[in-house]
C-alpha positions as CSV (number, residue, x, y, z in Angstrom):
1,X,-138.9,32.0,118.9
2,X,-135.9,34.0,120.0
3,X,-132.4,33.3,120.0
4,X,-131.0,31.9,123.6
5,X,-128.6,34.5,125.2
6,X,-125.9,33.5,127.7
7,X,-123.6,35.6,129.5
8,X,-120.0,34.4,129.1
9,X,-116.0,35.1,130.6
10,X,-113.7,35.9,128.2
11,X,-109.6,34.5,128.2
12,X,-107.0,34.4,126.4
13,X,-105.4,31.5,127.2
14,X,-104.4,31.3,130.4
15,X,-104.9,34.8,131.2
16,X,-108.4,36.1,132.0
17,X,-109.7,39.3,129.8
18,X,-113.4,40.0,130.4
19,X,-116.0,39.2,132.2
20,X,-120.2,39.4,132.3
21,X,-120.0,39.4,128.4
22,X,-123.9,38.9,127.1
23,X,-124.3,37.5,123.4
24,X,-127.0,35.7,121.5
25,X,-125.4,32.1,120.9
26,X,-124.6,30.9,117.3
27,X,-124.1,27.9,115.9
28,X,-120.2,27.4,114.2
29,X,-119.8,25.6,111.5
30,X,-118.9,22.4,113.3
31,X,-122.2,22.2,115.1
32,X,-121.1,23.8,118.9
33,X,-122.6,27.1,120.1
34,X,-120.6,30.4,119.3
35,X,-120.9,34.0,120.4
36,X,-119.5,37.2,118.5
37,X,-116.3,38.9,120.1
38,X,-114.3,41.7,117.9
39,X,-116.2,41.0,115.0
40,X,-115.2,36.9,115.1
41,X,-117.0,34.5,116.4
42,X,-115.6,32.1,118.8
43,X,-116.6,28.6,120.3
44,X,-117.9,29.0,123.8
45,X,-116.6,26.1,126.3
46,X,-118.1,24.4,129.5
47,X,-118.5,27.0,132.1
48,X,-119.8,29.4,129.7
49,X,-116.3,31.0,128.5
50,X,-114.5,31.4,125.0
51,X,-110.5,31.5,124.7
52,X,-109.2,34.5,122.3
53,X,-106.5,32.5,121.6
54,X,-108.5,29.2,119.9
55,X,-109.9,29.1,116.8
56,X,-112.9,31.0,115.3
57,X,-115.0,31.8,112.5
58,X,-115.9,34.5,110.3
59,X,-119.4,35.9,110.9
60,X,-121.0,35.2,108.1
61,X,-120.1,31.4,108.4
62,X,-122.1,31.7,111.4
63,X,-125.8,33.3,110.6
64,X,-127.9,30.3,112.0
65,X,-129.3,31.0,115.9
66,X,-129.9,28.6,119.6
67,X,-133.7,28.9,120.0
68,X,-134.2,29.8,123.5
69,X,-134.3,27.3,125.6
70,X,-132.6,24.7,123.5
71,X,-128.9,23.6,125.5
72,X,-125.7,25.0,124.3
73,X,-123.1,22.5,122.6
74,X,-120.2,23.3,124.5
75,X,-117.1,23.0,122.3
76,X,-114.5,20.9,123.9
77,X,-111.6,22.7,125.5
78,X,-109.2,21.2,123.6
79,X,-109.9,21.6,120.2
80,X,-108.8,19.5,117.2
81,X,-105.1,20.8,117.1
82,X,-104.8,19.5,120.7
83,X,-105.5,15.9,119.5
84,X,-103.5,15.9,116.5
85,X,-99.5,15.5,116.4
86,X,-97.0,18.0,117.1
87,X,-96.3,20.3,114.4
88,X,-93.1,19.9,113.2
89,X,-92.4,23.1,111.4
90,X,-92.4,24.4,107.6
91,X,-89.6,23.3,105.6
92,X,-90.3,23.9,102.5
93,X,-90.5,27.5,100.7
94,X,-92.8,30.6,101.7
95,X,-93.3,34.3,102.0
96,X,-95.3,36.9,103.7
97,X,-97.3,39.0,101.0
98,X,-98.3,42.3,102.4
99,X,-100.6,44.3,99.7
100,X,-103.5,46.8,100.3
101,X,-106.2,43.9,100.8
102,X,-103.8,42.7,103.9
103,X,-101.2,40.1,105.0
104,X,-101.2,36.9,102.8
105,X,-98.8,33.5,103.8
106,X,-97.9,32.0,100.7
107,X,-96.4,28.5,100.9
108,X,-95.7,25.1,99.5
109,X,-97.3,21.6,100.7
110,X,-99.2,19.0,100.9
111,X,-103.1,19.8,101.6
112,X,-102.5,17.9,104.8
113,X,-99.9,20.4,105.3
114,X,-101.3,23.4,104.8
115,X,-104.5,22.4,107.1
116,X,-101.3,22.0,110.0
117,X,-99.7,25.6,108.9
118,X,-103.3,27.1,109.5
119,X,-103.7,25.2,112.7
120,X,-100.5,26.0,114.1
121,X,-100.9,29.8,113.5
122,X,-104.6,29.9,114.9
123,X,-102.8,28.0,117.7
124,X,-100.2,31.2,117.7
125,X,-103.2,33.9,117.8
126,X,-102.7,34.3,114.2
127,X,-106.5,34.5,113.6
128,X,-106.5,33.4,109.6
129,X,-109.5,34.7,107.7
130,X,-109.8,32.3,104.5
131,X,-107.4,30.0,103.2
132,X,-106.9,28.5,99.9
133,X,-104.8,26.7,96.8
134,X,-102.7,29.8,95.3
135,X,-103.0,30.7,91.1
136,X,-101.0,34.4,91.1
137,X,-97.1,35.0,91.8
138,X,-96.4,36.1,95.0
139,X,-94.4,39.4,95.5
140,X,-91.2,37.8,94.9
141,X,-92.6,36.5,91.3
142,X,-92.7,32.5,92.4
143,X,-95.9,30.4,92.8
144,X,-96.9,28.6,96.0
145,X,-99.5,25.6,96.0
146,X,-101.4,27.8,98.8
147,X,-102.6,31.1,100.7
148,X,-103.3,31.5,104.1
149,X,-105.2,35.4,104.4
150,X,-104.8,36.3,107.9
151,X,-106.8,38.5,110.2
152,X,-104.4,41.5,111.7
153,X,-104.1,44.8,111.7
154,X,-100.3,44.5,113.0
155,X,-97.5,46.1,111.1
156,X,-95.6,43.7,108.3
157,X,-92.3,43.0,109.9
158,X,-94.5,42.3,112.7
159,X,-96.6,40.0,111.9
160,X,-93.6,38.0,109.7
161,X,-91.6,37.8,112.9
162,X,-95.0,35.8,114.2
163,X,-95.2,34.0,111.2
164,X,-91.5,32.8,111.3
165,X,-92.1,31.8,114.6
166,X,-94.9,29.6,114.0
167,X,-92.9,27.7,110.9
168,X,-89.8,27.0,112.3
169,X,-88.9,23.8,112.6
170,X,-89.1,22.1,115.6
171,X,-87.6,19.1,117.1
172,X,-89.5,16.2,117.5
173,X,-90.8,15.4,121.2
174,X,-90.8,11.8,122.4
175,X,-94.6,10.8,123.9
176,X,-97.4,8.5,123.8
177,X,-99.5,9.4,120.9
178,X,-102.5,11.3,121.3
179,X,-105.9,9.6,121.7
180,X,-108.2,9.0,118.6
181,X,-110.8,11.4,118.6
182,X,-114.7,11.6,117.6
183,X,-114.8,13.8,114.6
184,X,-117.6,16.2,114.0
185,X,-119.7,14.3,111.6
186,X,-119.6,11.1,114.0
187,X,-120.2,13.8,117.0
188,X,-123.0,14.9,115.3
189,X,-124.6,11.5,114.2
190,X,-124.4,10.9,118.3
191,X,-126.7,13.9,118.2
192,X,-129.2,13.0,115.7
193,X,-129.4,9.5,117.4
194,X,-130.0,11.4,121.0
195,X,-132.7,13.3,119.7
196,X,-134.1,10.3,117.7
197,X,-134.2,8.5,121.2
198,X,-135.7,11.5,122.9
199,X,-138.4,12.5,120.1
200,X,-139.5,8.6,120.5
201,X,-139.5,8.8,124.1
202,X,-141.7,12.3,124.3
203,X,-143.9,10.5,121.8
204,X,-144.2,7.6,123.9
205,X,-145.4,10.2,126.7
206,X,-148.0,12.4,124.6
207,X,-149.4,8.7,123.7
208,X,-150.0,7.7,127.1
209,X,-151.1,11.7,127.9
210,X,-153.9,11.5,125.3
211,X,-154.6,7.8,126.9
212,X,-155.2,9.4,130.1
213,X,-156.8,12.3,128.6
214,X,-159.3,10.0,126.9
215,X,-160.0,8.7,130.4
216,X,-160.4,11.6,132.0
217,X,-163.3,12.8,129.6
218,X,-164.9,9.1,129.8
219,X,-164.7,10.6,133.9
220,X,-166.2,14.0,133.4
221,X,-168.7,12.3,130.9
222,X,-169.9,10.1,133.6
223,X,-169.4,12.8,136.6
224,X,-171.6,15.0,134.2
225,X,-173.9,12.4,134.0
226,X,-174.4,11.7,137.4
227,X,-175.0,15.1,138.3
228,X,-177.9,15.6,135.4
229,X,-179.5,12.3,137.4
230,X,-179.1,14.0,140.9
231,X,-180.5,17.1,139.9
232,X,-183.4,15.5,138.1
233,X,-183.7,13.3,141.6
234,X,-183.2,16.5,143.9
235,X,-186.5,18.6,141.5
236,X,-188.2,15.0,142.6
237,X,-187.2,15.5,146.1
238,X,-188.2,19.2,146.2
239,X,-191.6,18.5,144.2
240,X,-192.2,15.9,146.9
241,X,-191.5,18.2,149.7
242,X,-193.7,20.9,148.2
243,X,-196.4,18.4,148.3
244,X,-196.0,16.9,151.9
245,X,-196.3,20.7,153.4
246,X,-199.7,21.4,151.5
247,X,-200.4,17.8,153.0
248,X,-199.3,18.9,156.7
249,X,-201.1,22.6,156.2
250,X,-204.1,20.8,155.4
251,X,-203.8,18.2,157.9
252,X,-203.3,21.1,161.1
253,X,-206.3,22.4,160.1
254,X,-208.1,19.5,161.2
255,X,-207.9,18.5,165.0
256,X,-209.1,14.9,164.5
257,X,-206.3,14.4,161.9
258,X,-203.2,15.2,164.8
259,X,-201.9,11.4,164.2
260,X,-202.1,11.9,160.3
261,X,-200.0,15.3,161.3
262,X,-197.3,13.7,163.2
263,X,-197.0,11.2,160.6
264,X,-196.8,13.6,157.8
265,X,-194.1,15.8,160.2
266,X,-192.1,12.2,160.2
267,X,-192.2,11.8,156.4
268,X,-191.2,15.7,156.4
269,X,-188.5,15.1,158.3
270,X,-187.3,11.9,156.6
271,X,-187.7,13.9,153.3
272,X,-185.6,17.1,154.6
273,X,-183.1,14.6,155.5
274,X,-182.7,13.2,152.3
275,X,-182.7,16.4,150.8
276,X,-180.0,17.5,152.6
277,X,-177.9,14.0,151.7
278,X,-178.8,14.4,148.0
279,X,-177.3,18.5,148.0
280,X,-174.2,17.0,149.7
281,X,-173.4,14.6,147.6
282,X,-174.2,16.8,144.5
283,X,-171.7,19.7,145.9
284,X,-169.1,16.4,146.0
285,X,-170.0,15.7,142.8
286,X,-169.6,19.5,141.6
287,X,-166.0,19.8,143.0
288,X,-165.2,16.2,141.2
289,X,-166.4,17.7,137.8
290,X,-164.2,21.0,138.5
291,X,-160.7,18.9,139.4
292,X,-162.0,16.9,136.0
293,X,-162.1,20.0,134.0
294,X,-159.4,20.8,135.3
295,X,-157.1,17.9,135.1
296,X,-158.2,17.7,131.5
297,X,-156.9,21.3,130.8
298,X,-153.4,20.5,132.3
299,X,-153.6,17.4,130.4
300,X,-154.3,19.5,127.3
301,X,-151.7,22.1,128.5
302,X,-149.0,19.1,128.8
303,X,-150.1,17.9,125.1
304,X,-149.3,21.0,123.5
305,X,-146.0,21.3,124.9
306,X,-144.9,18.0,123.9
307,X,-146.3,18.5,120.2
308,X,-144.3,21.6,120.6
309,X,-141.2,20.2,121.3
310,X,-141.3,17.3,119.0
311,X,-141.7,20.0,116.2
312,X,-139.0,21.7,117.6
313,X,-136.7,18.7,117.5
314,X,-137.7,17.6,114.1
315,X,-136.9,20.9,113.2
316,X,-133.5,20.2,114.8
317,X,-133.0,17.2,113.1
318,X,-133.9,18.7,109.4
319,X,-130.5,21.3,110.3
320,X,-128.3,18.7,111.3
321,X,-129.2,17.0,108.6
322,X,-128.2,20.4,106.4
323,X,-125.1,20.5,108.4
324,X,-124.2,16.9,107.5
325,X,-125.2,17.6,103.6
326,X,-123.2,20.9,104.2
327,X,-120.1,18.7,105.8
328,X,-119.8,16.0,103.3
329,X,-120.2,18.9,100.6
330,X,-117.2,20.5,102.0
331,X,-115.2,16.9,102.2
332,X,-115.8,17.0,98.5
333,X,-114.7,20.1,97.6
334,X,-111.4,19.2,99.7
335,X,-111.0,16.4,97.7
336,X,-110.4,18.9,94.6
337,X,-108.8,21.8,96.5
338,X,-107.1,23.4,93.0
339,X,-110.4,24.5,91.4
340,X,-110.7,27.5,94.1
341,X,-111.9,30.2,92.6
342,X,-111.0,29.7,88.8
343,X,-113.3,26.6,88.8
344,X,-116.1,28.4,90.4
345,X,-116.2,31.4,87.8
346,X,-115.9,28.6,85.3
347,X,-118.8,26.9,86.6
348,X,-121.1,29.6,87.4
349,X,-120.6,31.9,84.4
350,X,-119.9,29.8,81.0
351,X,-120.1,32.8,78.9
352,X,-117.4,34.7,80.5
353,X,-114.1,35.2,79.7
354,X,-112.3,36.5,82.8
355,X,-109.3,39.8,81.3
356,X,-106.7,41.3,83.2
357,X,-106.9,40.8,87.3
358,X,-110.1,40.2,87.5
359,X,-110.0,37.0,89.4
360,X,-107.7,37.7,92.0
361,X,-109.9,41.0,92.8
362,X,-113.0,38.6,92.8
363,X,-111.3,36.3,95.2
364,X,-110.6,39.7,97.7
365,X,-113.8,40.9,97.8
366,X,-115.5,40.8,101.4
367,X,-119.0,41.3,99.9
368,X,-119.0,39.7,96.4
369,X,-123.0,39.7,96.4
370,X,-123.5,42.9,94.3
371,X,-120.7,42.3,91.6
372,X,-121.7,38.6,91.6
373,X,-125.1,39.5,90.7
374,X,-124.3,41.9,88.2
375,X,-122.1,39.0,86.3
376,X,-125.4,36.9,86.3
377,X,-127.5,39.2,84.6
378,X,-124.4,39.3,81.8
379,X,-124.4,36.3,81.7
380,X,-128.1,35.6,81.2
381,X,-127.5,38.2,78.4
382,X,-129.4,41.2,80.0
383,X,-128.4,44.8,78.7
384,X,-126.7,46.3,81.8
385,X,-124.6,49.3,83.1
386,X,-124.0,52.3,79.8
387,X,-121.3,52.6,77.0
388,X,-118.0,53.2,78.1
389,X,-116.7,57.1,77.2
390,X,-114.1,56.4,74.9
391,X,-113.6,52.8,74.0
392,X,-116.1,51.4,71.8
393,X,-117.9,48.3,72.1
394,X,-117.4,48.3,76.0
395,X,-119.7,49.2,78.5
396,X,-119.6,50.2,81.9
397,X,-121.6,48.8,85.4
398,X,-120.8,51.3,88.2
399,X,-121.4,51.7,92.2
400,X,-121.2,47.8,93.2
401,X,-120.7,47.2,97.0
402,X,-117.6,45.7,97.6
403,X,-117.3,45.1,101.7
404,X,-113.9,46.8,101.6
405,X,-113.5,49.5,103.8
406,X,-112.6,52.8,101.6
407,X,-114.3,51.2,98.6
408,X,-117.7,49.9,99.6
409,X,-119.4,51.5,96.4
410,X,-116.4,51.5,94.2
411,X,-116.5,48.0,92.6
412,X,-116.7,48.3,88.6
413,X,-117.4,46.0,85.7
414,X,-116.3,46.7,82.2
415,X,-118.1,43.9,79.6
416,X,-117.7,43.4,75.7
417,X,-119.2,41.0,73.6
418,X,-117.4,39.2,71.4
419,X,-118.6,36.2,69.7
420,X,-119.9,34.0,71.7
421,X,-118.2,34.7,74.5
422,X,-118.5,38.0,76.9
423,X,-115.0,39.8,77.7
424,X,-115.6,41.0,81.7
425,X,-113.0,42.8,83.6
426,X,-113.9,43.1,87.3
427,X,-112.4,46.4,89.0
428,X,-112.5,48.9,92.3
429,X,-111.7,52.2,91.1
430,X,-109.4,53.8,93.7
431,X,-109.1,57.6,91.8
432,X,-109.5,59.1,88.4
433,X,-106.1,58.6,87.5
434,X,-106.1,54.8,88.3
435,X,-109.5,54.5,86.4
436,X,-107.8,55.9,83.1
437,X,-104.8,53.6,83.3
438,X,-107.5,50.4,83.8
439,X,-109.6,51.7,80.9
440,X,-106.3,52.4,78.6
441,X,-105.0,48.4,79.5
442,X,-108.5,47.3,78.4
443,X,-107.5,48.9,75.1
444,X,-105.0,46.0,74.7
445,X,-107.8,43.4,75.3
């Protein structure tokens, strides 16, 4: 089934920015509708509009699809940072990193903390990308518990002016506290329980539609039957009347039989009158069978639809349930923030021992598929890529897509085995001169 398409208005805030904007809907990680805009994808509000200045998502967060004809989940237009307190400001130490993958905030915190920082500068129209706990020294050599990546093109001392901004303490504001709030997960258990209720009432309605079905064939059944009977009973009535005019030809042949005539002409008559009762009633009969037939195809009609929406909504139901697995999955891996990306590599690959900065250029890749495949078959033990020129016992896997614009096929993996552990340095190759200075460190390995 295709995807539903809506056309939407685009703001930015208050102001308005675009209008008659068509998109196939998508459905954000919190379970409301979302269309791309600028290559993010933002949560489209009652009245069919999305605000540039509210939160969004990357758009590969976002690859399931609306079905046509399913109803958007409008996002509310005040999202969460609306119904949480005032942010009060950053007091405690951070930095802008600028480097060639782009503009990283580096700070200190509480996890709490850090999910307010990234609030407040989506809140700002500082669109950020991925954030996460921090393991490398920042520019100015210190560590910082996390890293916010954010999405701009905007010159540095830009962009840190709008980050100081944003972190600047600010004075507390007296107020009635803000109104609890349904969060997502209970939102979306309201959901499963709506559709529950509906899928039990449309199968309440396909039960009494087959009822009635059933009783519409005992109808046609009977209609049918009664029609065989009239048609047997009008071939009677024909038969008959065949036989009273060879009776009535023979009788005009014979003067002295006039009375036996007339008689005969009455019983015609009486006959033709039946006749003509028995082919009204069966034409009446005919047109009942036809609105039967065809009440019984509606019927029918009506059947499959319902069958096709209840599979529909139990498909529904099997991705919200997904999205609730998917939730709680992500509530657990909050609970653990620190293993990031270390724990991951330690999880996945057990045979590999991560050299040089091959973790950090692992965590900056926008398309980690191809290099993350490649580490599998390593790992798995499989022969790959050729012997590196120069230094033995190394060998080389070149051309791995990256995502990173300038480098899509420039991603490199240098691997040596060394007892039972597998020495991997991950690597984009920027030009020969930077390859031989990577290849001379791994000398030092």
């Amino acid at each position: 089934m295709a995807a539903l398409q809506i056309v939407v208005r685009v703001v930015n805030g208050s102001s308005f920015m675009y209008g008659e904007v068509k998109r196939p809907v998508r459905i954000t990680p919190n379970g409301y509708g979302g269309i791309v805009y600028e290559g993010a994808v933002y949560p489209v509000q009652k009245g069919d509009l999305i605000d540039l200045a509210g939160p969004s998502w990357e758009i590969g967060d976002c690859k399931r699809f609306l079905l046509a004809g399913a109803d958007v989940p409008y996002a509310p237009a005040a999202m969460e940072t609306h119904n949480r307190p005032a942010f009060e400001g950053l007091k405690g130490e951070w930095t802008l990193d600028t480097n060639d993958f782009g503009h990283y905030l580096v700070f200190n915190g509480s996890e709490r903390l850090a999910s307010d920082v990234v609030n407040s500068l989506e809140s700002a129209g500082l669109a950020v990308q991925r954030w996460d706990v921090s393991y490398r020294p920042a520019s100015d050599g210190k560590f910082y518990d996390w890293f916010a990546r954010l999405r701009t093109k905007s010159e540095r001392a830009e962009v840190a002016a709008q980050v100081a901004a944003v972190l600047s303490p600010a004075p507390k504001s007296l107020g009635l506290p803000a109104a609890p709030t349904v969060s997502p997960l209970e939102d979306l258990a309201t959901r499963v329980e709506q559709l529950l209720d509906l899928t039990a009432e449309l199968s309440e309605r396909l039960s009494h539609s087959e009822k009635e079905v059933d009783s519409l064939r005992q109808r046609l059944v009977g209609a049918t039957d009664n029609e065989t009977k009239l048609m047997q009973a009008l071939d009677r009535s024909l038969a008959y009347q065949k036989s009273l005019h060879d009776q009535i030809a023979i009788v005009t042949k014979s003067n002295e039989e006039n009375a036996d005539a007339e008689a005969y002409s009455v019983r015609q008559t009486d006959t033709e009158e039946l006749l003509e009762l028995a082919l009204s009633e069966n034409s009446d009969l005919r047109h009942a069978v036809v609105n039967y037939r065809h009440q019984a195809e509606v019927a029918d009609a009506r059947i499959g639809g319902f069958e096709t929406t209840i599979e529909m909504l139990e498909q529904r139901l099997d991705e919200l349930g997904q999205e609730a697995f998917v939730r709680r999955r992500r509530a657990e891996m909050h609970a653990a923030p620190r293993r990031g990306v270390v724990g991951f590599l330690d999880n996945a690959f057990a045979r590999l021992a991560f050299v040089l900065d091959s973790v950090e250029i692992i965590a900056n890749l926008d398309a980690p598929a191809s290099i993350l495949r490649a580490l599998t078959q390593i790992d798995m033990g499989q022969l790959s890529g050729r012997d590196l020129e120069g230094l033995r016992g190394w060998r080389e896997v070149s051309k791995l897509a990256t995502g990173i614009a300038g480098s899509e096929n420039m991603g490199r993996i240098y691997y040596k085995p060394e007892g039972g552990k597998v020495l991997v340095s991950v690597h984009i190759k920027q030009d020969e001169k930077e390859q031989r200075r990577h290849i001379e460190r791994l000398r030092s390995v």
